[in-house]
N, C-alpha and C positions, 0 to 999 in steps of 0.2 A: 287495533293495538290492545290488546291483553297488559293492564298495569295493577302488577299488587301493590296491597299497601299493606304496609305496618304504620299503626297506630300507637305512637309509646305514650299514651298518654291510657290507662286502664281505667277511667272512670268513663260514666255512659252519657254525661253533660261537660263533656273538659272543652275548654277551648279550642285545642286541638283538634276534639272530634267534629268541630263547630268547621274550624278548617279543613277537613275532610271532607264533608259534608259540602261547603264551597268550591274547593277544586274539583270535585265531582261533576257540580252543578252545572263549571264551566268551562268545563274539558271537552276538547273535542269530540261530536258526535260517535266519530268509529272507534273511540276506547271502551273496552268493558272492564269493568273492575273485581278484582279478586282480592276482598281483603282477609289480612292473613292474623288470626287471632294469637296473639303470643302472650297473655296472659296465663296461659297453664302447661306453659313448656317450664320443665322443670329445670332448675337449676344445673348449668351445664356440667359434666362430670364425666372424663375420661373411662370413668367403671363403669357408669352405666351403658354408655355407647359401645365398650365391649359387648354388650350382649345381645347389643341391634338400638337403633334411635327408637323411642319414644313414639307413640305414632303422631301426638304435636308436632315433633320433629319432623320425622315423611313426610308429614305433611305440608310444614315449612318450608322445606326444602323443593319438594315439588312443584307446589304453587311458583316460588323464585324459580325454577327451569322451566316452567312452564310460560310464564311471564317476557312481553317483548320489554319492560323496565320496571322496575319499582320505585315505588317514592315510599321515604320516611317521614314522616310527619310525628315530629316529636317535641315535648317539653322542654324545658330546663330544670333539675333538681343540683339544686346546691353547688350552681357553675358546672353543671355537668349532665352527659348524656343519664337518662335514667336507664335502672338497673337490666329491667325487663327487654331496652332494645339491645343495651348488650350482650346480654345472655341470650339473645334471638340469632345474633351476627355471629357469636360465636359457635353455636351449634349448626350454623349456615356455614361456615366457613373450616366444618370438621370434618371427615377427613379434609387434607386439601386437595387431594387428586381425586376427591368425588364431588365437591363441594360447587354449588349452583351462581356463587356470586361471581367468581373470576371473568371478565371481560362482558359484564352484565351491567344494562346504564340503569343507571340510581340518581335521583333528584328528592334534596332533603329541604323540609318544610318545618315551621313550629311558630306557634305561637305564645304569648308571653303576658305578662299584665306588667312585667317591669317593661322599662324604656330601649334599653338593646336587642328583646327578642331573644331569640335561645340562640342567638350568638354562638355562645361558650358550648352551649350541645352542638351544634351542628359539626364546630370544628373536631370533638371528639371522634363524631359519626364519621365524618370525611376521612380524617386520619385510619379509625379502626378499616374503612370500605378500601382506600387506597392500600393500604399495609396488604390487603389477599389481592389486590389488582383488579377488583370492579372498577367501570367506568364513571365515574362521579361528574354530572353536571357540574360546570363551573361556574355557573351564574345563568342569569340572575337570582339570586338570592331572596330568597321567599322568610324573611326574619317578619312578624308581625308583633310587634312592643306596642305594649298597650292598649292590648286586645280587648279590654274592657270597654274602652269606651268605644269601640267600633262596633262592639253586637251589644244587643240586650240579652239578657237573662234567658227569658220563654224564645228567644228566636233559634232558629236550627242551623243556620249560615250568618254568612258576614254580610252586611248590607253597606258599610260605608263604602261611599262611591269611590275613593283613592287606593282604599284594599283591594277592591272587585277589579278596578283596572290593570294594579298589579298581579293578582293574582290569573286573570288573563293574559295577559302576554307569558308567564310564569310556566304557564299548560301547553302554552304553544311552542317556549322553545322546549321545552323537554319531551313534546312531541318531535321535533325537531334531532333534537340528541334522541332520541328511541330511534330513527330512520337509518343514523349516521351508523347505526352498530345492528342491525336487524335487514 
């Protein structure tokens, strides 16, 4: 199984990336990963995509057609999905009759150091993915609140043992949903 990822979180130590880095680690064997850099896809803009996408874009888009699912693995900024995955979705989901997400399964992840986890992003993410008709995992629910104290600083993954467990079955069913629709 071929699974991109976007990463909304653009720094190169985020929590997030720490979560990436873990689902990775413990993901089934036959998945290979494509992650998909959307930190310099420019701000989405009906003028410019007149005159052809970006090659961020192409390339965003490709990766997702190319892809048997994707997962998001994202923050929370201010009770809300951040800027960068929106502006990713939206230029995925542009034209709509060429666009790579419609009936594409998607399982959304994030990490957090407050208590609920990115909650609040994820239900954005769900909403913005279901509104074009991509297929959205519906659980289990990968919310990690209080990410802090589950990794250390210098570590590169999550090691608490209640994270690691959930975050395995997590990979399984969304291997699971990638089958149902591939």
């Amino acid at each position: 199984m071929n699974v991109a990822i976007l990463c909304g979180s653009l720094r190169k130590q985020s929590y997030n990336r720490k979560l990436v880095n873990t689902i990775k680690h413990y993901a089934p064997t036959h998945w290979t990963f494509n992650e998909i850099p959307i930190g310099t896809i420019p701000f989405y803009n009906a003028d410019i995509e007149e005159t052809g996408d970006p090659k961020e874009v192409t390339a965003l888009k490709d990766a997702i057609r190319q892809a048997d699912g994707v997962l998001i693995v994202s923050p929370e900024y201010n009770n809300g999905m951040p800027a960068a995955v929106k502006n990713a979705l939206d230029w995925a989901a542009s034209p709509p009759d060429e666009s790579p997400l419609p009936k594409k399964p998607f399982a959304l992840a994030g990490a957090s150091p407050q208590g609920a986890g990115t909650v609040q992003a994820q239900t954005q993410i769900r909403q913005t993915l279901v509104a074009i008709d991509a297929h959205v995992m519906p659980g289990p629910k990968l919310l990690v609140g209080r990410v802090h104290t589950r990794i250390g600083e210098d570590e590169e993954k999550m090691t608490d043992e209640s994270t690691v467990k959930r975050i395995k079955n997590y990979v399984n069913v969304f291997d699971d949903w990638m089958k149902t629709f591939n």
